[in-house]
C-alpha positions in Angstrom: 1.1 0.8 4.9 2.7 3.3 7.3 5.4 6.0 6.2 8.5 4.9 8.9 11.9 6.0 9.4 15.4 4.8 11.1 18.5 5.9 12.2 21.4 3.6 11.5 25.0 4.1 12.7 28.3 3.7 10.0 31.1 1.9 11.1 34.5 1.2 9.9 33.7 -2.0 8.8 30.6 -3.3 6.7 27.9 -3.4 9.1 23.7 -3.9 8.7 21.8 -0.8 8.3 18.4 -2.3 7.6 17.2 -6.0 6.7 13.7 -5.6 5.0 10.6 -7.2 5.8 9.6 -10.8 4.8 6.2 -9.1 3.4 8.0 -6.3 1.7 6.5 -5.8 -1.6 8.8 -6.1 -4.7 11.2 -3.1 -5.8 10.0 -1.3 -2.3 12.0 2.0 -2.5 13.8 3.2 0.4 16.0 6.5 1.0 19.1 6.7 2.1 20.0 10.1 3.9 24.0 10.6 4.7 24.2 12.3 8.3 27.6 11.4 8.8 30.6 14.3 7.9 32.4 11.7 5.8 31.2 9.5 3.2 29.6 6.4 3.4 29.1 3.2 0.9 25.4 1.4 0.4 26.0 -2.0 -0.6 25.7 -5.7 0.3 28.2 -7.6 3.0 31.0 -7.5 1.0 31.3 -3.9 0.3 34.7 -1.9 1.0 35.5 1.9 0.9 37.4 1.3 -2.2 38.5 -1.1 -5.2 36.7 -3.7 -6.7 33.7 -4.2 -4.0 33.3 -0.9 -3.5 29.6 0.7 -2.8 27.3 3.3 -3.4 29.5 6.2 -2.6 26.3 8.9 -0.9 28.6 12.1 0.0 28.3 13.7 3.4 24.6 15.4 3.4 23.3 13.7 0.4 20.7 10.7 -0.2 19.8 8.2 -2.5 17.0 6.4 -3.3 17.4 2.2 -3.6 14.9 -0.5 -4.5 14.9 -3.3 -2.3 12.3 -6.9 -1.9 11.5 -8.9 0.8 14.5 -10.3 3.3 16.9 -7.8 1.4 19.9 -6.5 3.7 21.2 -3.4 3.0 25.2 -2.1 4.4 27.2 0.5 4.9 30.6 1.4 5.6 32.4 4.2 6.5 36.2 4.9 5.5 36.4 7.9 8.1 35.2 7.2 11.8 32.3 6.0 13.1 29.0 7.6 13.5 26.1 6.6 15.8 22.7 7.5 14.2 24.2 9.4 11.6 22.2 7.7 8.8 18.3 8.1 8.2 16.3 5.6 6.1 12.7 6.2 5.5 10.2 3.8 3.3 6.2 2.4 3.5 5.9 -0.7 5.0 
């Protein structure tokens, strides 16, 4: 297993950050790091900034730690502008 990182940009709109290996071990944790100056939500496709489907909030400068499995896809929106590489995820695979 080797200790890798990416950067992910936020957009407006739900949008991929990272789809997970087919040979991703079960409950593989992966942290989220919030590069962006606004807030961003962690969630699945149908997340939105706000109501009912709303995500993870991670705060400008924070992280969170998630558990994913195999072919997981995780998302993110942003309810302030967009931000190109803003986001880092790091995990073993």
């Amino acid at each position: 297993m080797a200790f890798l990182h990416t950067n992910a940009s936020t957009y407006t709109t739900a949008q991929p950050l990272l789809k997970i290996s087919a040979n991703a071990r079960p409950q593989t944790p992966i942290t989220v790091y919030n590069g962006h100056s606004a807030s961003i939500f962690v969630g699945d496709a149908t997340i939105t900034t706000s109501g009912a489907t709303i995500g993870r909030t991670l705060a400008a400068g924070t992280s969170q730690t998630f558990y994913v499995s195999a072919n997981d896809v995780v998302y993110a929106i942003s309810a302030a502008a967009s931000a190109t590489g803003a986001v880092v995820i790091t995990y073993s695979a």
